[in-house]
MARBA-3410 file (N, C-alpha, C, O; in Angstrom, 1 decimal):
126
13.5,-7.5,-3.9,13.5,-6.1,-3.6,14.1,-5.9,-2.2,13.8,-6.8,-1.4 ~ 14.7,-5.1,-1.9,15.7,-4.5,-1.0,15.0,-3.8,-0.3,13.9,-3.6,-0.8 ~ 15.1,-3.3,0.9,14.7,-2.3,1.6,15.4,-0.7,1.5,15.1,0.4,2.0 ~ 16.5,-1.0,0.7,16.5,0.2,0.2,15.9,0.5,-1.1,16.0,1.6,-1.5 ~ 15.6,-0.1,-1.7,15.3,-0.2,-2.8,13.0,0.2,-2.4,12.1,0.4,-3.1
13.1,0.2,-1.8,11.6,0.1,-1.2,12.0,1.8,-0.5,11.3,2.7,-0.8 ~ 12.8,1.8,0.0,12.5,3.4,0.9,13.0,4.3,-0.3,12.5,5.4,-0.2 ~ 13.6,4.1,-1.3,13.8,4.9,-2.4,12.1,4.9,-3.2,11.6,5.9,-3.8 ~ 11.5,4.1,-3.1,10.3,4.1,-3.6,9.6,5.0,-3.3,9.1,5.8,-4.1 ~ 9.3,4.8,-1.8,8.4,5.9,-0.9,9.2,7.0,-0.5,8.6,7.7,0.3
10.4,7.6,-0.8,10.8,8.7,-0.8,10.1,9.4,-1.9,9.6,10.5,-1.6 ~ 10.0,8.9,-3.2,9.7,9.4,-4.3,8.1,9.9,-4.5,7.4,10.9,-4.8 ~ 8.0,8.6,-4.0,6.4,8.6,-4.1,5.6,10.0,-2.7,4.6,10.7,-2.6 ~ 6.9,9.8,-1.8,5.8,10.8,-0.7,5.9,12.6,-1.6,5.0,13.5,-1.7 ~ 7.5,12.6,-2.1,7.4,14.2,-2.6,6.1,14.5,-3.4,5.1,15.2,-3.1
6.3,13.8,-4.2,4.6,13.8,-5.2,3.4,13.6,-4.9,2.4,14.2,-5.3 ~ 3.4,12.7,-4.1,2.0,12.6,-3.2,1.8,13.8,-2.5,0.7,14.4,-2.6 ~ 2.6,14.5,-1.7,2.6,15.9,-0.8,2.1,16.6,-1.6,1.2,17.2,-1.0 ~ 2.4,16.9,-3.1,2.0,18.2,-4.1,0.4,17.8,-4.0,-0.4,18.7,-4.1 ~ -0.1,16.4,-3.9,-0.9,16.1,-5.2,-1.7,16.1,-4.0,-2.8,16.4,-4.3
-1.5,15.8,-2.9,-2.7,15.9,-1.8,-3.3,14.2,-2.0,-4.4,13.9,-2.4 ~ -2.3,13.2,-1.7,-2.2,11.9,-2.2,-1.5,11.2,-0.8,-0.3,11.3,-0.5 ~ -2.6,10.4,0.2,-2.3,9.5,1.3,-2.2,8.2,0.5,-2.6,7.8,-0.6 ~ -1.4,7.5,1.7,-1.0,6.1,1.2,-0.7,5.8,1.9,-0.5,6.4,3.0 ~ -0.5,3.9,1.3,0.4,2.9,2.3,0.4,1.6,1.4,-0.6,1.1,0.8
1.6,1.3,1.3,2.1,0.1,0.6,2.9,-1.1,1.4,3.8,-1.2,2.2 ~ 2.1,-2.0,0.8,2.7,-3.2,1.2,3.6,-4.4,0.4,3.1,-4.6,-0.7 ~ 4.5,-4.9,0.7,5.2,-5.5,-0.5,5.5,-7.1,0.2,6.1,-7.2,1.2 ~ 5.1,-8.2,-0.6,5.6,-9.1,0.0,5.6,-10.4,-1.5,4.8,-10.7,-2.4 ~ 6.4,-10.7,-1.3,6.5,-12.1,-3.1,6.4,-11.6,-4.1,5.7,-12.1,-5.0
7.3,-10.4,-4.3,7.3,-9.8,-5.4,6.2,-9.0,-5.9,6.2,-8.7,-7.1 ~ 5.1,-8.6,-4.9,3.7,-8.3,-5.3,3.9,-7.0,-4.2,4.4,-6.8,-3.1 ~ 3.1,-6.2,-5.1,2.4,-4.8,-3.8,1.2,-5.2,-3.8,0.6,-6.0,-4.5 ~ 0.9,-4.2,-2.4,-0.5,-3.9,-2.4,-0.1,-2.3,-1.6,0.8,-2.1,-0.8 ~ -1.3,-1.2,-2.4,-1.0,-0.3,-2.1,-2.6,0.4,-1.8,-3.6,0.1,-2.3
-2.3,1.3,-0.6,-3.8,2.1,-1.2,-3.1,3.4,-1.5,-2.0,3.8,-1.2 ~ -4.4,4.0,-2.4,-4.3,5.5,-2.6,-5.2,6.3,-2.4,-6.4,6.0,-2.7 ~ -4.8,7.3,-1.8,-6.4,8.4,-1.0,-6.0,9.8,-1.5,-4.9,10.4,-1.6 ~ -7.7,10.3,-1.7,-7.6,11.7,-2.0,-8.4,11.7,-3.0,-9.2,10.8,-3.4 ~ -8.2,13.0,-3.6,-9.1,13.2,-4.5,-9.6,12.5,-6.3,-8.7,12.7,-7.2
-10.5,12.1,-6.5,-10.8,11.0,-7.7,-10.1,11.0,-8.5,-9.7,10.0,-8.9 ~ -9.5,12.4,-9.1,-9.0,12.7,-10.3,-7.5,12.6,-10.5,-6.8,12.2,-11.4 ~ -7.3,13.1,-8.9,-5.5,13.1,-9.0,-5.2,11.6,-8.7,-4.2,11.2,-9.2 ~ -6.0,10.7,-7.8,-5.7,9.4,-8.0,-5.4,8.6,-8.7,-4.6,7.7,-8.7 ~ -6.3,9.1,-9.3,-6.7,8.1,-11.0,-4.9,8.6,-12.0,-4.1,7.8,-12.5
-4.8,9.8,-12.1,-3.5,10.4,-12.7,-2.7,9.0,-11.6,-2.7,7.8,-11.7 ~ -2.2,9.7,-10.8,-1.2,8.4,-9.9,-1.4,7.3,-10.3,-0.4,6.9,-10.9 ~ -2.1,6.8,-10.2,-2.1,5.2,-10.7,-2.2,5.1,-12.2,-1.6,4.2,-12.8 ~ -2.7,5.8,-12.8,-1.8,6.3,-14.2,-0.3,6.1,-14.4,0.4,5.3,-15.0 ~ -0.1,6.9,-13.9,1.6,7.0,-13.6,2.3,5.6,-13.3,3.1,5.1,-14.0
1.9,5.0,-12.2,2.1,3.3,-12.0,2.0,2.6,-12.8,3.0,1.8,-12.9 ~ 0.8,2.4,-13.7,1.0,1.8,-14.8,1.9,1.8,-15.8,2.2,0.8,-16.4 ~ 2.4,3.0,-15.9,3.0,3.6,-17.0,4.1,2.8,-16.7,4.6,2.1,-17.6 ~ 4.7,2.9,-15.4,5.9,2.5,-14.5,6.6,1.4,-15.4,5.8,0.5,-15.6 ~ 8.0,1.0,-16.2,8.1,0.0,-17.0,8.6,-1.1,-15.8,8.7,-2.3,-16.1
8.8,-0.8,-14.5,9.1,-1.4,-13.2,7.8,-2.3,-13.1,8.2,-3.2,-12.4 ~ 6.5,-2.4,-13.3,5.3,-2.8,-13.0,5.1,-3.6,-14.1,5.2,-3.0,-15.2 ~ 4.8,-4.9,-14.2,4.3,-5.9,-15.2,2.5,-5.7,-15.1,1.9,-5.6,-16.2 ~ 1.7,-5.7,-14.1,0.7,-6.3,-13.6,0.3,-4.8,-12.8,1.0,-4.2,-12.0 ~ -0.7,-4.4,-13.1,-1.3,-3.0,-11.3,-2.8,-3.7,-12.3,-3.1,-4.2,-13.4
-3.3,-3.5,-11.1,-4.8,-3.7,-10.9,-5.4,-3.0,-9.6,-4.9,-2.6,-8.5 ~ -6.7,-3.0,-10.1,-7.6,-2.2,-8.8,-8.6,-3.1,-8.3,-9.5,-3.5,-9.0 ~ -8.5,-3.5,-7.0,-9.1,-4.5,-6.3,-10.6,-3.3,-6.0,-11.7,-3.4,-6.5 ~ -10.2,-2.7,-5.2,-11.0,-1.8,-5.1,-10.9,-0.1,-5.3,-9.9,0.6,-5.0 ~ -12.2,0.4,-5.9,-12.0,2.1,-5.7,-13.7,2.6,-5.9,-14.6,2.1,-6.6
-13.7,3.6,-5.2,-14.8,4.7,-5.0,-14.5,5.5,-3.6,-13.4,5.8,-3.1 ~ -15.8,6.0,-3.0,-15.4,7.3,-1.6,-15.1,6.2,-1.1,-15.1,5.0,-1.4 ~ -14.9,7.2,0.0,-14.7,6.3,1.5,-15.4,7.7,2.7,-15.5,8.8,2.3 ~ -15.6,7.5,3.8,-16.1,8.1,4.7,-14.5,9.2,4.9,-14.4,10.4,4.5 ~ -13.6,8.6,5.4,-12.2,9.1,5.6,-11.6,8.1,5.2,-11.9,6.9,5.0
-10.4,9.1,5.0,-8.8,8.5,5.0,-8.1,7.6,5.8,-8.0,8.0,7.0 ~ -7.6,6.1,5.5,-7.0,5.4,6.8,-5.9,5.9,6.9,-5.4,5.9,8.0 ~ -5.3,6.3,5.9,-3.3,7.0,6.1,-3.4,8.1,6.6,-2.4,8.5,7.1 ~ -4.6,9.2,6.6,-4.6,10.6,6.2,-3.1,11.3,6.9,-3.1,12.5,6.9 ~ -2.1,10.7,7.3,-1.2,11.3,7.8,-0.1,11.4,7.2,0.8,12.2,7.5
-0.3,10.1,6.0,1.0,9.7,4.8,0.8,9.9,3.8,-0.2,9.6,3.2 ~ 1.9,10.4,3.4,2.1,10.7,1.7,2.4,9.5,1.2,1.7,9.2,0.2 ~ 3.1,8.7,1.5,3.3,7.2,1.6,4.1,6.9,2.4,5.1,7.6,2.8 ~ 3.8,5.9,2.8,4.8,4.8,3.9,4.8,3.4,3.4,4.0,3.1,2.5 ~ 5.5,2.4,3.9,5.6,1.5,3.6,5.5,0.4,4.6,5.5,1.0,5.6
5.5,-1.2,4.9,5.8,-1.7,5.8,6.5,-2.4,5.7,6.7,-2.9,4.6 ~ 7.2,-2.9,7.2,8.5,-3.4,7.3,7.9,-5.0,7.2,6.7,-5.1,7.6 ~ 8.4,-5.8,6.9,7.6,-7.2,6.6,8.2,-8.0,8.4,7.8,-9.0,9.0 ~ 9.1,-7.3,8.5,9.7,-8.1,10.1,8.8,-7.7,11.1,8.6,-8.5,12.0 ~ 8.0,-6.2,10.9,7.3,-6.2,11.9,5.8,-6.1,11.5,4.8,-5.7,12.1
5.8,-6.8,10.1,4.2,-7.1,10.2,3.8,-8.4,10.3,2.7,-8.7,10.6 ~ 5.0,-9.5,10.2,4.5,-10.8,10.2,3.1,-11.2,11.4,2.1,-11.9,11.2 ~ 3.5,-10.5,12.5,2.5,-10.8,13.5,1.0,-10.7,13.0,0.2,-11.6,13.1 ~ 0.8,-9.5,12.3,-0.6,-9.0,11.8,-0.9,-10.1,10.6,-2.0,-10.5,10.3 ~ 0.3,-10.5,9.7,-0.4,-11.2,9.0,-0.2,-12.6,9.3,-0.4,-13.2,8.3
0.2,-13.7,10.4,0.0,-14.2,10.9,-1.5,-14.3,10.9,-2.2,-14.8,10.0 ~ -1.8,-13.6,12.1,-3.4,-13.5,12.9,-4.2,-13.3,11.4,-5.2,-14.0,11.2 ~ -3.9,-12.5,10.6,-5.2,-11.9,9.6,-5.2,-13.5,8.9,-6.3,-13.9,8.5 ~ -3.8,-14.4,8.6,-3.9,-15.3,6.8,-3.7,-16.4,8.1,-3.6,-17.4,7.4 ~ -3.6,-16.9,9.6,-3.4,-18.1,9.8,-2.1,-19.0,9.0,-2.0,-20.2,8.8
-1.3,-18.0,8.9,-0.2,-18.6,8.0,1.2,-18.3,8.7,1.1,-17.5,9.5 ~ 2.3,-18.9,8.5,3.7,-17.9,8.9,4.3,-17.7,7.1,5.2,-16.9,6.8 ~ 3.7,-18.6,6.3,4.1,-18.0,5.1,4.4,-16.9,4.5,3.8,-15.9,4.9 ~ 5.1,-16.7,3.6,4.5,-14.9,2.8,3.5,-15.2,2.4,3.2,-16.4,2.3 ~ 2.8,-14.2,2.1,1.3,-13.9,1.4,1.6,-13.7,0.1,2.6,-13.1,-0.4
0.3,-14.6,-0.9,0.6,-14.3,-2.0,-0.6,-12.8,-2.0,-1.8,-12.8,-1.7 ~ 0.2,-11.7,-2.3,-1.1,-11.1,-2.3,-2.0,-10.8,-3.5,-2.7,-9.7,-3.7 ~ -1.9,-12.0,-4.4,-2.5,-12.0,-5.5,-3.9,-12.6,-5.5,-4.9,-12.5,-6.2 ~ -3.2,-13.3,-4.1,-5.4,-14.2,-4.0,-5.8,-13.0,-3.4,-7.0,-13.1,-3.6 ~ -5.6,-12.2,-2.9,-6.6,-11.7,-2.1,-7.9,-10.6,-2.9,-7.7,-9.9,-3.9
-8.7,-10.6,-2.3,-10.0,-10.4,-3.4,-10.3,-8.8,-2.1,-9.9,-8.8,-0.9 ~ -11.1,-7.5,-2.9,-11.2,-6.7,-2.2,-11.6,-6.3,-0.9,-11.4,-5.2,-0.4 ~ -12.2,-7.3,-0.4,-12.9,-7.6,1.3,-11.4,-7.4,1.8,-10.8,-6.5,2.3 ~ -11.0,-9.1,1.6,-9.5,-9.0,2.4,-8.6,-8.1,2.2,-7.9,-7.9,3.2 ~ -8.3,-7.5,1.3,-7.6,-6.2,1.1,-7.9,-5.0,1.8,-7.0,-4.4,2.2
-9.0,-4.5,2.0,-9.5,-3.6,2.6,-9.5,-4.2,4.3,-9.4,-3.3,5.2 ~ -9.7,-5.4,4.6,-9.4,-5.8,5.9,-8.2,-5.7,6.4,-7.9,-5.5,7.5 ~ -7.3,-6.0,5.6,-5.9,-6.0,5.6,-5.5,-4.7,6.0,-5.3,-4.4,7.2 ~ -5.4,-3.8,4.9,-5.2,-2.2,5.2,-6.0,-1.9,6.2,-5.2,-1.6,7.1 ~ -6.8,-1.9,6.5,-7.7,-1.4,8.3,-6.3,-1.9,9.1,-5.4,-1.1,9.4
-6.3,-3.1,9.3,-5.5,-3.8,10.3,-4.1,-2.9,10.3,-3.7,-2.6,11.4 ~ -3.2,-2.6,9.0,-2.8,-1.8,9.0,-2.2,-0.2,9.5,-1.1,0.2,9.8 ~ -3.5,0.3,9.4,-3.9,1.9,9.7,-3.7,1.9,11.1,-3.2,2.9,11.5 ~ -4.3,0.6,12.3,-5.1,0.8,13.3,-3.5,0.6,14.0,-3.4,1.4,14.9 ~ -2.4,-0.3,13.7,-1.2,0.0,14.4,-0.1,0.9,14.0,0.9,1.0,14.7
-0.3,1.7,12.8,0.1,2.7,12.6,1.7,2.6,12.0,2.1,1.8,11.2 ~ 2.6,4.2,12.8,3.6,4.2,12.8,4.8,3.0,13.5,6.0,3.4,13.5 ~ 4.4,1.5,14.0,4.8,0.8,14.2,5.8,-0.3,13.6,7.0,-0.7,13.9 ~ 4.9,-0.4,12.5,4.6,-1.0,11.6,5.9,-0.6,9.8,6.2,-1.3,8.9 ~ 6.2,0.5,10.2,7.1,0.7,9.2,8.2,0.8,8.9,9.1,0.9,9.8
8.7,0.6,7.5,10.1,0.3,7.3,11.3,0.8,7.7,12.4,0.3,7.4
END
């Protein structure tokens, strides 16, 4: 996958996310995402509906879902990250310079991951 092929993603995904009242942030690395979605139960659950549906998607799963206190994106409709300038964060987070498979990761580290994420912000993107 391309980086343009990735900002055409989150172009799409932010118009619709804007209507739907839908924060995000996606991450892409070995052929694998990892995404969150925020907002409200019903319209999320529709969105990741829709992803499924996606004939582009072999595999979506939910590592984790229920409240949360707040929003970590609450500022994004979606964004994405640039993998040139996350290696550092996932360096320090996986002790690796590898890509990440991000298929091991089980919902603790995913949600640690995204924190780590949120907390450097607009840096961080594609």
């Amino acid at each position: 996958m391309t980086d343009a092929d990735l900002k055409r993603i989150v172009s799409h995904s932010q118009t619709r996310n804007q209507q739907d009242g839908v924060t995000g942030f996606l991450y892409y690395s070995g052929g694998t995402f990892l995404q969150i979605l925020e907002g409200e139960e019903a319209v999320v659950r529709a969105t990741f509906a829709r992803i499924q549906d996606d004939f582009r998607h072999t595999i979506a799963s939910v590592l984790v879902e229920g409240p949360a206190e707040e929003r970590l994106f609450s500022d994004w409709s979606m964004e994405v990250a640039n993998p040139k300038k996350t290696s550092a964060i996932m360096h320090a987070f996986f002790q690796s310079d590898r890509d990440l498979d991000l298929t091991k990761l089980d919902d603790e580290k995913a949600l640690l991951l995204l924190d780590a994420f949120s907390l450097t912000n607009k840096a961080l993107l594609l």
